[in-house]
DRENKE-87509 format. One line per 4 residues: number of its first residue (from 1); their letters; for each residue z, x, y negated of C-alpha. Coordinates in steps of 0.001 Angstrom, whole numbers, plus 500000, padded with zeros to 6 digits. Layout:
NUM) A) Z X Y; ...
END
This chain:
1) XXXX) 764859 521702 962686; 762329 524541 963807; 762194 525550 959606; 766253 525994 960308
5) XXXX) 765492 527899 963480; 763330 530310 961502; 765787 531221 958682; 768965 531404 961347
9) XXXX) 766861 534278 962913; 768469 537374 961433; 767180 541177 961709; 769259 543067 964169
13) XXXX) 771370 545476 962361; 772669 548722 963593; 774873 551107 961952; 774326 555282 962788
17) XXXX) 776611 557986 962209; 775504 561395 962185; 777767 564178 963300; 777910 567956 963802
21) XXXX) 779177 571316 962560; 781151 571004 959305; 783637 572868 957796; 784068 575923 955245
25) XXXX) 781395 578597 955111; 783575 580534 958397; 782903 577816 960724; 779696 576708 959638
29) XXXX) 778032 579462 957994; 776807 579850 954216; 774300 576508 954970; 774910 573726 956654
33) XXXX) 773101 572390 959941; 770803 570050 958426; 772315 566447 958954; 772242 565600 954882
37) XXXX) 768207 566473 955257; 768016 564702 958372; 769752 561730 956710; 767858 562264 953717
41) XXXX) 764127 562497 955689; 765113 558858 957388; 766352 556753 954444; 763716 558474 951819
45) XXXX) 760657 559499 953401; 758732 560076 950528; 758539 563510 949968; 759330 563278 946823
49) XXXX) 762584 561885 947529; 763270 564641 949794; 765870 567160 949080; 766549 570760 950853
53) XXXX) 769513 571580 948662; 772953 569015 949552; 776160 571190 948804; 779456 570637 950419
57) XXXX) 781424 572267 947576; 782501 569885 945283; 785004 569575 942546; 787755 567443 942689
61) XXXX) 786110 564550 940261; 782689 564557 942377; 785254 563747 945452; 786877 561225 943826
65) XXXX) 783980 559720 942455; 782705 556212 943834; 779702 558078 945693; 782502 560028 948118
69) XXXX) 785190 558238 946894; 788027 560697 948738; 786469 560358 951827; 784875 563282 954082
73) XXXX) 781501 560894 954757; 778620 559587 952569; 776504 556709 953088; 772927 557615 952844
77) XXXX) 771550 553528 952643; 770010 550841 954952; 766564 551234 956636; 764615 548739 957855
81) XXXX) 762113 549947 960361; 759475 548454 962860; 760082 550572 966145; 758105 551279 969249
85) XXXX) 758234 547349 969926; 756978 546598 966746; 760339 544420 966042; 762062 545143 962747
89) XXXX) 765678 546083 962738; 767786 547369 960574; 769876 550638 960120; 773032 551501 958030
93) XXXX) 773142 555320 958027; 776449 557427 957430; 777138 560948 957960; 780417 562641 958733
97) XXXX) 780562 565699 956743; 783612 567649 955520; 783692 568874 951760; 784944 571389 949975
101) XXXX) 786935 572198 947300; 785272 574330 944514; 788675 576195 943253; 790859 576677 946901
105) XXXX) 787566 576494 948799; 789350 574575 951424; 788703 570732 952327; 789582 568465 949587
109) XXXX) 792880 566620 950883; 791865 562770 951527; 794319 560299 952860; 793227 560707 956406
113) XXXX) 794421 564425 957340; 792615 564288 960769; 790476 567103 961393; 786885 567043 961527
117) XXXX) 786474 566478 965119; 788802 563542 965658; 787423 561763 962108; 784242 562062 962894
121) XXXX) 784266 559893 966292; 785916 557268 964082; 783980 554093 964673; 785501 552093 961866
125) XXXX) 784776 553310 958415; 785983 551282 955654; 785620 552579 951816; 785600 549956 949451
129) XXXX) 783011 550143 946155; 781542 553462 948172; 777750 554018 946441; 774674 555350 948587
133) XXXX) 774335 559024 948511; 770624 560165 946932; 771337 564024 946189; 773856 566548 944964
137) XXXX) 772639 565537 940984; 774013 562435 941610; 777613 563421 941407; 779170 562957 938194
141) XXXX) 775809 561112 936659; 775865 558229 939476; 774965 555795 936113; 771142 557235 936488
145) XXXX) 770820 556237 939700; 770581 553027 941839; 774393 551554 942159; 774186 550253 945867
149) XXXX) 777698 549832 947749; 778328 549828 951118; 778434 546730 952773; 781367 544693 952830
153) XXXX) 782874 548415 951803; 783100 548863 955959; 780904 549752 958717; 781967 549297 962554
157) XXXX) 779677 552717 964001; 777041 551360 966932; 776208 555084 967637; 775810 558641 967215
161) XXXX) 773562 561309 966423; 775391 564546 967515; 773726 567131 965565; 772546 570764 966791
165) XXXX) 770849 573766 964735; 768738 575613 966955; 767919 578026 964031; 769166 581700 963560
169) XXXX) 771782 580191 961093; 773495 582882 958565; 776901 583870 959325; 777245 581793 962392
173) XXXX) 777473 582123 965760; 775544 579696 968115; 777533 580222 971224; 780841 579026 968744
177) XXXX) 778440 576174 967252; 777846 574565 970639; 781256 574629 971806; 782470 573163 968945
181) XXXX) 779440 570140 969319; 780823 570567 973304; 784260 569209 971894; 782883 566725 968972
185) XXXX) 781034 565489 972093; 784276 565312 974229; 785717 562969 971322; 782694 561178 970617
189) XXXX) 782289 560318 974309; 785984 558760 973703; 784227 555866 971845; 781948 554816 974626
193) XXXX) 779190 554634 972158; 775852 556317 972802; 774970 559595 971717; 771833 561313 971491
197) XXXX) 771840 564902 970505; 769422 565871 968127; 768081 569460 967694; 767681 570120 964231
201) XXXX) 765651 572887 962189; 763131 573454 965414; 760653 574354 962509; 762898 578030 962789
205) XXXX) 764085 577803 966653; 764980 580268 968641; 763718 579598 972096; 767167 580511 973731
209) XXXX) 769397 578441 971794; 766873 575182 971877; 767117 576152 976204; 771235 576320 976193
213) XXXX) 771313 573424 973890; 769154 570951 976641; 771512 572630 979721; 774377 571451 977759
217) XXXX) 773310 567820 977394; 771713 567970 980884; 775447 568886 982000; 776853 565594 980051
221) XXXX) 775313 563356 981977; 771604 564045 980910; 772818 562999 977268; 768794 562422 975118
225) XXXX) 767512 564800 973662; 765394 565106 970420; 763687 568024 968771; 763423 567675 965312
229) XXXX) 762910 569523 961473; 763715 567691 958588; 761507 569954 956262; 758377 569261 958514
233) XXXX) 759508 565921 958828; 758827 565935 963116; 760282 563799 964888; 762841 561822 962556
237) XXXX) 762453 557901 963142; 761857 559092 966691; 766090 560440 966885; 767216 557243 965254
241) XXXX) 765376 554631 967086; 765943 557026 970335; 769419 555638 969888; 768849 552134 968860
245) XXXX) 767066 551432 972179; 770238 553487 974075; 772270 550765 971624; 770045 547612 971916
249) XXXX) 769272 547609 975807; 767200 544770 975362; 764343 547098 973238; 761760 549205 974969
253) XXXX) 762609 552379 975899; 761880 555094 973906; 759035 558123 974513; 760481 561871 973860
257) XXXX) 757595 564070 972214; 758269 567128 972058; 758592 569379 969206; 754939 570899 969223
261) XXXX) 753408 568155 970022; 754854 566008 968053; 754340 568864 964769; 750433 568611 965983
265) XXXX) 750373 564979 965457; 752305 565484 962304; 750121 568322 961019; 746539 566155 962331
269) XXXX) 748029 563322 960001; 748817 565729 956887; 745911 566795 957184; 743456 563767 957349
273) XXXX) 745419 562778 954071; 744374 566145 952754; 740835 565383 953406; 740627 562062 951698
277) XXXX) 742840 563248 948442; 740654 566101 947797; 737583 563380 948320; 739107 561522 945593
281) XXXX) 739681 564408 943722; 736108 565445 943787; 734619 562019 943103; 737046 561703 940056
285) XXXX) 737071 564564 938624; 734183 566192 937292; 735134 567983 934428; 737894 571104 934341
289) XXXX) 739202 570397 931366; 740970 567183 932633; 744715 566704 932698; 747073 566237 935874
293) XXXX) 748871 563892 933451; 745698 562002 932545; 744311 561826 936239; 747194 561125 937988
297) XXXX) 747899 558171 936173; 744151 556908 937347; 744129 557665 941080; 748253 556619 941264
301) XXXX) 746547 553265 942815; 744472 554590 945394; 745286 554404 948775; 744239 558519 949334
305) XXXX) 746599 559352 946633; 749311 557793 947936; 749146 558747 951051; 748990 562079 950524
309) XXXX) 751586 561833 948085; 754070 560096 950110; 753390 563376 953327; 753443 565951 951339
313) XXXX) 754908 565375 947452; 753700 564886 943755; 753827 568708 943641; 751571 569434 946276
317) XXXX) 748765 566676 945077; 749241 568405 941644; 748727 572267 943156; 745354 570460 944516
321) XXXX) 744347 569117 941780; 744801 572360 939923; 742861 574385 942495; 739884 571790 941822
325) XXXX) 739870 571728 938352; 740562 575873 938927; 737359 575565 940958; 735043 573394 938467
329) XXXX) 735917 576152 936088; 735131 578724 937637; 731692 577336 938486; 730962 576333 935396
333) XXXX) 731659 579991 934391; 729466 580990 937271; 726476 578941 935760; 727132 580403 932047
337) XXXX) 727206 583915 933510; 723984 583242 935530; 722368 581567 932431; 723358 584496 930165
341) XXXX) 721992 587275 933056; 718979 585369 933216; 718677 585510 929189; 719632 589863 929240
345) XXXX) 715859 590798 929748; 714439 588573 927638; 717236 590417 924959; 716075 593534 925965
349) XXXX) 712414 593165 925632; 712730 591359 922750; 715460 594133 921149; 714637 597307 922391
353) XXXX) 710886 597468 923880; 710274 600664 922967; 711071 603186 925943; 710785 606713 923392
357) XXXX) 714250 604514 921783; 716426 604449 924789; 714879 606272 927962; 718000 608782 927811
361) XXXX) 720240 606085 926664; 723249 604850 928747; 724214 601145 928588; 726930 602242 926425
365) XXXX) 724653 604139 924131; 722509 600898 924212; 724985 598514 923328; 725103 600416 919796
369) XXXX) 721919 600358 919279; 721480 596868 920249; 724077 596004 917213; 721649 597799 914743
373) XXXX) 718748 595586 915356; 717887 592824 912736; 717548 590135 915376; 720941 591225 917368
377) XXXX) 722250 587666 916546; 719885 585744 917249; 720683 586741 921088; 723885 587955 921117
381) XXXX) 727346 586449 920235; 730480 588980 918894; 733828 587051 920413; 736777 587500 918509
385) XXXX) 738892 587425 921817; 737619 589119 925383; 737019 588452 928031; 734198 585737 926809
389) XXXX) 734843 583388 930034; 738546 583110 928923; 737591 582036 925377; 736373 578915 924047
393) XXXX) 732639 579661 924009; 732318 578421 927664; 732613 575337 926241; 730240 575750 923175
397) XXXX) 726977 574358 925437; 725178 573626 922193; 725689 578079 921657; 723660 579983 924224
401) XXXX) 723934 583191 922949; 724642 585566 925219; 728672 586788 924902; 728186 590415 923703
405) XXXX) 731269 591823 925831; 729162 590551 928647; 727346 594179 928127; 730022 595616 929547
409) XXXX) 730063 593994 932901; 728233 595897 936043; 725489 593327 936601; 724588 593361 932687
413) XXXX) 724473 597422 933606; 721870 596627 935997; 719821 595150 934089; 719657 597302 931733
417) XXXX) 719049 599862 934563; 716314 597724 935628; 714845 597254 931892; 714302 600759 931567
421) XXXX) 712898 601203 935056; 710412 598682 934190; 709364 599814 930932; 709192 603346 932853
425) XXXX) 706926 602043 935221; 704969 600278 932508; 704112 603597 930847; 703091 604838 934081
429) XXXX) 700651 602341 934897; 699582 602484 931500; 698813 605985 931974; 697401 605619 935066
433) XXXX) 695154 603031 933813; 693951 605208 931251; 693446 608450 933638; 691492 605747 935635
437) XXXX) 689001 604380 932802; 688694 608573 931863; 688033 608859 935409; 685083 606506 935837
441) XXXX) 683540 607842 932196; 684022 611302 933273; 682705 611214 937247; 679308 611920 937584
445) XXXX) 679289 609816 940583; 679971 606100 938720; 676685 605020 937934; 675179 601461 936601
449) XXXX) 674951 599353 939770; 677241 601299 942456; 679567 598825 944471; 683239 599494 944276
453) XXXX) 683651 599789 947985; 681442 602894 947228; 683099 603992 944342; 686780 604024 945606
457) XXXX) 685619 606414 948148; 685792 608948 944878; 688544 608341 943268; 691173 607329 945782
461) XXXX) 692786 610718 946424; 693167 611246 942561; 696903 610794 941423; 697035 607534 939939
465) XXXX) 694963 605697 942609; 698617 604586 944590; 700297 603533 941416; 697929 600530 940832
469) XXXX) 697137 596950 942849; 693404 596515 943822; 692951 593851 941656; 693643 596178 938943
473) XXXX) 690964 598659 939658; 688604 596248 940502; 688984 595138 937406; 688851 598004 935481
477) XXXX) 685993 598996 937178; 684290 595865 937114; 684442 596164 932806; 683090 599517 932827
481) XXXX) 680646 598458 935243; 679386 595763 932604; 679809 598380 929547; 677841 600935 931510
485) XXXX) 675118 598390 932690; 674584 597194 929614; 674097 600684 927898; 671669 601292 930092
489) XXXX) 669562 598495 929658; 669936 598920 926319; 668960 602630 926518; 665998 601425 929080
493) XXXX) 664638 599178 926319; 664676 601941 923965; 662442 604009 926502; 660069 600968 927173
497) XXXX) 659501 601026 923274; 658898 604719 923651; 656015 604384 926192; 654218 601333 924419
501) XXXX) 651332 602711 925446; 651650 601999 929048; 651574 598769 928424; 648149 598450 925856
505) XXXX) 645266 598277 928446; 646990 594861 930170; 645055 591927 929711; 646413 589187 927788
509) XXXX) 648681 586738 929631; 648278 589228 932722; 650692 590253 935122; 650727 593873 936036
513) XXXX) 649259 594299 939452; 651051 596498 941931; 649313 599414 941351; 649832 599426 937682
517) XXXX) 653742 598625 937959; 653329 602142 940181; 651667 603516 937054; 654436 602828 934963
521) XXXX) 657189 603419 937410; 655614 607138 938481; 655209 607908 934071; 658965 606900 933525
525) XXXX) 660366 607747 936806; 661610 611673 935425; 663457 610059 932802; 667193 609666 933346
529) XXXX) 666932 606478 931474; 665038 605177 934112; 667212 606849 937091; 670174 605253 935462
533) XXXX) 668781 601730 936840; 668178 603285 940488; 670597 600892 941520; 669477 597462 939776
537) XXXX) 666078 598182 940742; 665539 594152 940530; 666593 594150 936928; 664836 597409 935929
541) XXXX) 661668 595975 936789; 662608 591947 934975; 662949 594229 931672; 659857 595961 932033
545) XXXX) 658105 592430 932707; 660020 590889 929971; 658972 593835 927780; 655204 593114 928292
549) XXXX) 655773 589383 927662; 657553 590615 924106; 654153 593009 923386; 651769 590737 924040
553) XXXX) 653925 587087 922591; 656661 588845 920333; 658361 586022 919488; 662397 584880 919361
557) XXXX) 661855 583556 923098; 660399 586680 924620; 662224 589311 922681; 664473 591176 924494
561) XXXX) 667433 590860 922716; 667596 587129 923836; 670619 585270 922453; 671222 588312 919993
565) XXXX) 667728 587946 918264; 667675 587819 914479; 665353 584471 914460; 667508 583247 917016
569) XXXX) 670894 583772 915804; 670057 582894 911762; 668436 579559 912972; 671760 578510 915205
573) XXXX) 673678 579985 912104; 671790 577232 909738; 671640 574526 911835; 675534 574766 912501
577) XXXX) 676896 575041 909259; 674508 573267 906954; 674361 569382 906478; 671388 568001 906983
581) XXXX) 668835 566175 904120; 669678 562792 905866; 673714 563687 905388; 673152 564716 901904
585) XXXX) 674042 563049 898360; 670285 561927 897280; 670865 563948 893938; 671220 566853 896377
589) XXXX) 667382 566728 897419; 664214 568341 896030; 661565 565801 894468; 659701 567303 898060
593) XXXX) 661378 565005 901070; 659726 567526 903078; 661762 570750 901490; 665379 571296 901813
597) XXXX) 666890 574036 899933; 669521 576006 900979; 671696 578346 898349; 673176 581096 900502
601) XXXX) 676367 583403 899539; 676210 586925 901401; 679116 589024 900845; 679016 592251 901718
605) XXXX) 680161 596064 900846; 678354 599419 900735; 675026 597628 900784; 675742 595138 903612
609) XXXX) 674743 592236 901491; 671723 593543 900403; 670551 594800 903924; 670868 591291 905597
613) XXXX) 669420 589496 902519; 666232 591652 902846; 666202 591167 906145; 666490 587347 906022
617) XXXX) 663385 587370 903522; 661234 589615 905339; 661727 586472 907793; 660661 584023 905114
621) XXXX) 656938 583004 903975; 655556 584852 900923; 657353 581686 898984; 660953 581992 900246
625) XXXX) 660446 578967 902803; 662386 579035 906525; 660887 577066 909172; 663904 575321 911903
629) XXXX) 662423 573272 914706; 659648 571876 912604; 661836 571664 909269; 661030 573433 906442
633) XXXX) 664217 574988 904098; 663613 576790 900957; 666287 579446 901484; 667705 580905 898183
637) XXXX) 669928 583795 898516; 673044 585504 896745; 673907 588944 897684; 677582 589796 896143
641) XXXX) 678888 593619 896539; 681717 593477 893834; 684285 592145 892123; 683768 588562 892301
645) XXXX) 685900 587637 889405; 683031 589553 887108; 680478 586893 885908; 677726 588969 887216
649) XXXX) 679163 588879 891083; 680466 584765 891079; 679682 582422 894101; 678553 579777 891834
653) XXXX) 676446 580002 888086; 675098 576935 886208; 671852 577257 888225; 673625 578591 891495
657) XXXX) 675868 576156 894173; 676023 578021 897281; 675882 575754 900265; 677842 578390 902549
661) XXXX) 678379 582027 902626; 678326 585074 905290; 680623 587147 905601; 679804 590543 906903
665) XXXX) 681895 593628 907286; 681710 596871 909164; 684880 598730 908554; 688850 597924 907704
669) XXXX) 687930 598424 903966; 684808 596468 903868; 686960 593321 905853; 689814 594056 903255
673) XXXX) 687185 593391 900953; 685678 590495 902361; 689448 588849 902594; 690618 589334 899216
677) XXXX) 687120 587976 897602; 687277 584858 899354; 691029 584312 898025; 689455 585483 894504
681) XXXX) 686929 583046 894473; 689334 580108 895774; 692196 580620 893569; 689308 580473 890447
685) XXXX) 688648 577209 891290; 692299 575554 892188; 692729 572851 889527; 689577 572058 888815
689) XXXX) 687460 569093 889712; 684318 571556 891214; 686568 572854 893628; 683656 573224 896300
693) XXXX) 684792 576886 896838; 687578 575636 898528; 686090 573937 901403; 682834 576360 901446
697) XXXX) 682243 576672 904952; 682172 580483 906103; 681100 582881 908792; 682250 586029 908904
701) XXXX) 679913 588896 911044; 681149 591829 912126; 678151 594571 911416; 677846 597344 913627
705) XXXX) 675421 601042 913681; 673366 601734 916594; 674846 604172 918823; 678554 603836 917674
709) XXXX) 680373 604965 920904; 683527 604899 919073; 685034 601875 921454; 688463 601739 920419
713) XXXX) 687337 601358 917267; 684724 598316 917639; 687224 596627 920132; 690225 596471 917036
717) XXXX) 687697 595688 914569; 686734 592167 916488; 690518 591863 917237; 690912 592118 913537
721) XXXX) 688092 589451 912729; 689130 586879 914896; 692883 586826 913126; 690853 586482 909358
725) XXXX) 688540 584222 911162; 691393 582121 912454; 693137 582614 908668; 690097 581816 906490
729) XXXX) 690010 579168 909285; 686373 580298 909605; 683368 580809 912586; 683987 584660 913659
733) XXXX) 680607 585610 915422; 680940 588608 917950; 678495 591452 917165; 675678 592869 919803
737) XXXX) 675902 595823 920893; 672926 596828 918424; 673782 597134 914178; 671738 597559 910829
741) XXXX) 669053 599666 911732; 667078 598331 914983; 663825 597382 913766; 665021 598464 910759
745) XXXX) 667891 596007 910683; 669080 593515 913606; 671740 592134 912129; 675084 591498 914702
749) X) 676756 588286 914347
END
């Protein structure tokens, strides 16, 4: 019995008719008042189902079709709604319009010739196999749409909604608009059915005809009144269930918002929706090249997507969408252009270092010339089609040359700018660098020792001295400080060996008491050489001691040459690139397990050879015997000085396998030399099973003259050695500041 109960209980059903201003375009103006979008807004929320455009002029098939059917009202559907009470009920909506016809441009003759007034207050409408109303496109294609009738093909009206636009309406008056609603209302009050009046387009009010509009219904016995707009979609269930509570007693009464506030809430709602689609946008999608089609499709079951959808349209979410994607692009362009920027200098310096090429150049100019350089495309891409970031090459990520039409662009014009400013201010510091070092050779007043916070007293109000960070001149200084020290120790030495006689009448093993250090101090103390060392008075007087310890013991330990020393340097030469007797093949040693021999290779030009090979003997006992830390080597040695492809001038002979060979040069022509011998010798021996040559180890020596100030010169010449050293893939030994020719030949590896 209750499960019977439950079914028997039936949703209340109410059926609406909305009225208002109808007629030809001279009574109602060239657009209607808005009850077709008011209809349309309540039955199809959606905003996609929501129409602006519902015409009034039909033809005479489109009235007598089954959606009009030859009557002057159209039923827009039933609604089923929860209201204020949260109760469902249900809501047949009609609307009472008046069409007409497209060739007299009067209203289409139906067979009820009321007027508008008295057939729109009708309460029973009957119109049998009537279809709901969607839109205008329906007429004459009603088989696309959905084929619902009317009800029983009758409707017995429960109320009104009495219709006012409150906007400035085109070719109407309002004051002839409300008093034809005042007589609709005079005929609809005939019915005793209720009646709310509903203000319609309040989106495009006018203040004073929204103000006469509530003194009229005040003055009909405060008839309710509700301010709507259709378009904004403000306040539309609130006018229909207005009147279902003023139909249904029994339902709670109804709250009026007003138009503003109501549009706020409206707005606040829109745009919370807003917020969460573009959320879901953003999480989604990631790349711009994506498709509304495509993406659509895979947020259409989201809650954020159709919310939004249903407030504010398909169209809407789309034009979003497109502004993201819009956006994604636009930063991905935005990283390419940075990426490319970043890349410019590095294309610059790598294209056009030079400043003599472009310093009067313009970035036009420069663009030329960039396209004349052999490595052009290796930075820089030629597009087909311009601009680049409308092209496909945004896309290429696997291509990062830099779009050439790029060049054209003002912040690629800046950095050009700044290009040549830098390489500008490169040649000035250059130059200043160089008017420095000239400086300190040239002043008088930069001597061996002085401190550069006593130096920069001399040299700071010179030109270049603002142009340069301290570090910079600090360092500077600080390598001239060595060159200069050195010099004159070096030059100091020389004048120690000058006064040898000073230092005969020590005793052996003696220090030099005070008084004879003043000796020697007061003999040399006129010389410059001496004066030069005013400053490093400390090391002035460790050479002279160390000089006295080289008269009286001159051996490798107390010479003064120290690490530079012939006997030092050809013993740490041996020991390093020989193998010892242990290491060796036993075939390899001499019947004497006590004498190793050693077959040496020196190549050399213009004498070199010769020179060190004398020089090595002269350090040898009467029989050609070397002594290394207790080890005695019979040393046998191989001068070459020409072409090594001649028999005479070969590494190797049937009595002759060199163990190792130095390398010695002195000059760009005797290194030349030295190169293309040792390729020479290998390429002789490539094939065949003696291919020691090959994998002779080698040590090339740069040999340098006493006295040669010519810097420049010395410094390329070890720049050059170390690239053949690191070629031959060879020892390169830096030279001493000393050549062929002290003690009639120190030889500088």
């Amino acid at each position: 019995m209750m499960m019977a109960r439950k079914q028997d209980v039936r949703i209340p059903t109410y059926n609406i008719s909305v009225v208002g201003l109808s007629g030809t375009e001279k009574e109602k103006g060239q657009c209607g008042i808005g009850k077709s979008c008011l209809c349309n807004r309540f039955v199809r929320p959606s905003a996609d189902d929501f129409h602006l455009d519902h015409t009034s002029v039909l033809s005479t098939s489109d009235f007598g079709g089954r959606v009009v059917n030859n009557d002057h009202f159209l039923y827009w559907g039933e609604v089923v709604r929860s209201l204020e009470d949260c109760v469902e009920c249900k809501m047949h909506v009609v609307e009472q319009t008046e069409f007409i016809d497209d060739q007299t441009f009067q209203p289409h003759r139906s067979t009820a010739l009321q007027p508008y007034i008295k057939r729109a207050a009708a309460t029973k409408l009957a119109s049998a196999e009537k279809l709901m109303y969607f839109c205008t496109d329906q007429l004459g294609l009603e088989q696309d749409f959905e084929q619902k009738q009317m009800p029983d093909g009758k409707l017995l009206v429960d109320g009104f909604l009495l219709c006012v636009d409150v906007s400035r309406g085109m070719n109407r008056n309002f004051d002839d608009q409300l008093k034809f609603v005042s007589n609709l209302y005079n005929q609809l009050a005939k019915t005793k059915k209720p009646i709310v009046v509903v203000l319609t387009k309040c989106d495009e009010g006018v203040e004073r005809y929204i103000r006469d509009t509530h003194t009229f219904a005040l003055s009909k016995k405060n008839l309710q009144v509700v301010e709507t707009s259709a378009r904004s979609n403000v306040n539309i269930d609130l006018a229909f269930s207005t009147l279902v509570q003023l139909i249904d007693k029994s339902r709670g009464k109804t709250k009026i918002i007003p138009y503003f506030e109501a549009l706020k809430q409206q707005s606040q709602q829109i745009a919370a929706a807003k917020d969460k689609y573009e959320w879901l946008v953003s999480r989604i999608v990631k790349n711009y090249n994506e498709t509304w089609s495509n993406m659509s499709r895979k947020m259409q079951s989201s809650p954020e997507y159709q919310d939004y959808v249903y407030l504010e349209g398909t169209q809407k979410a789309k034009k979003l969408f497109l502004q993201h994607v819009h956006c994604l692009k636009q930063e991905h362009i935005e990283r390419r252009r940075k990426m490319y920027l970043a890349m410019l200098p590095q294309a610059f310096e790598a294209l056009i270092p030079d400043l003599d090429e472009i310093d009067h150049l313009s970035c036009i100019k420069a663009e030329k010339l960039l396209e004349t350089k052999p490595d052009f495309l290796k930075w820089f891409i030629v597009l087909e089609e311009t601009p680049w970031d409308a092209t496909s090459h945004i896309d290429n990520m696997e291509n990062e040359r830099i779009p050439f039409d790029l060049m054209e662009t003002q912040p690629a014009e800046q950095l050009y700018e700044a290009h040549l400013e830098k390489l500008r201010n490169e040649r000035k510091r250059a130059e200043m660098r160089r008017a420095f070092k000239e400086n300190l050779e040239t002043s008088p007043f930069i001597t061996p020792g002085k401190p550069w916070e006593e130096a920069r007293s001399f040299i700071m109000n010179e030109d270049f001295y603002m142009w340069l960070e301290e570090s910079i001149y600090m360092d500077i200084y600080s390598k001239h400080q060595k060159q200069i020290i050195e010099k004159a120790k070096e030059e100091f030495q020389e004048l120690l060996l000058e006064y040898s006689e000073l230092f005969y009448e020590l005793e052996l093993d003696a220090k030099p008491s005070k008084e004879k250090m003043g000796v020697i101090q007061d003999v040399l103390g006129e010389e410059q050489r001496f004066k030069a060392l005013q400053k490093l008075q400390a090391e002035r007087d460790a050479l002279i001691l160390k000089h006295i310890h080289f008269v009286y013991h001159p051996m490798k330990e107390t010479c003064p040459s120290c690490l530079v020393c012939v006997d030092s340097k050809i013993e740490r030469l041996i020991s390093s690139r020989f193998i010892r007797p242990s290491e060796r093949n036993q075939k390899n040693l001499l019947s004497d397990s006590n004498i190793d021999r050693i077959n040496l290779v020196i190549l050399g030009k213009d004498g070199l050879a010769r020179e060190l090979a004398n020089e090595i003997r002269a350090l040898c006992t009467n029989d050609d015997k070397y002594v290394i830390e207790g080890k005695m080597y019979e040393l046998s040695l191989r001068p070459i000085e020409g072409n090594v492809r001649l028999p005479v001038n070969s590494f190797q002979t049937p009595t002759f396998q060199p163990h190792g060979c130095l390398c010695l040069y002195n000059s760009k022509e005797s290194l030349s030399y030295v190169v293309e011998s040792i390729e020479k010798s290998r390429e002789s021996t490539i094939g065949r099973r003696d291919n020691n040559l090959v994998r002779l180890p080698l040590t090339l020596i740069l040999v340098n003259k006493r006295g040669d100030t010519s810097g420049e010169t010395l410094h390329s010449l070890i720049q050059q050695g170390q690239q053949t050293a690191s070629k031959l893939q060879c020892v390169f030994l830096d030279p001493a500041s000393a050549g062929i020719g002290y003690v009639k030949s120190l030889l500088l590896v």
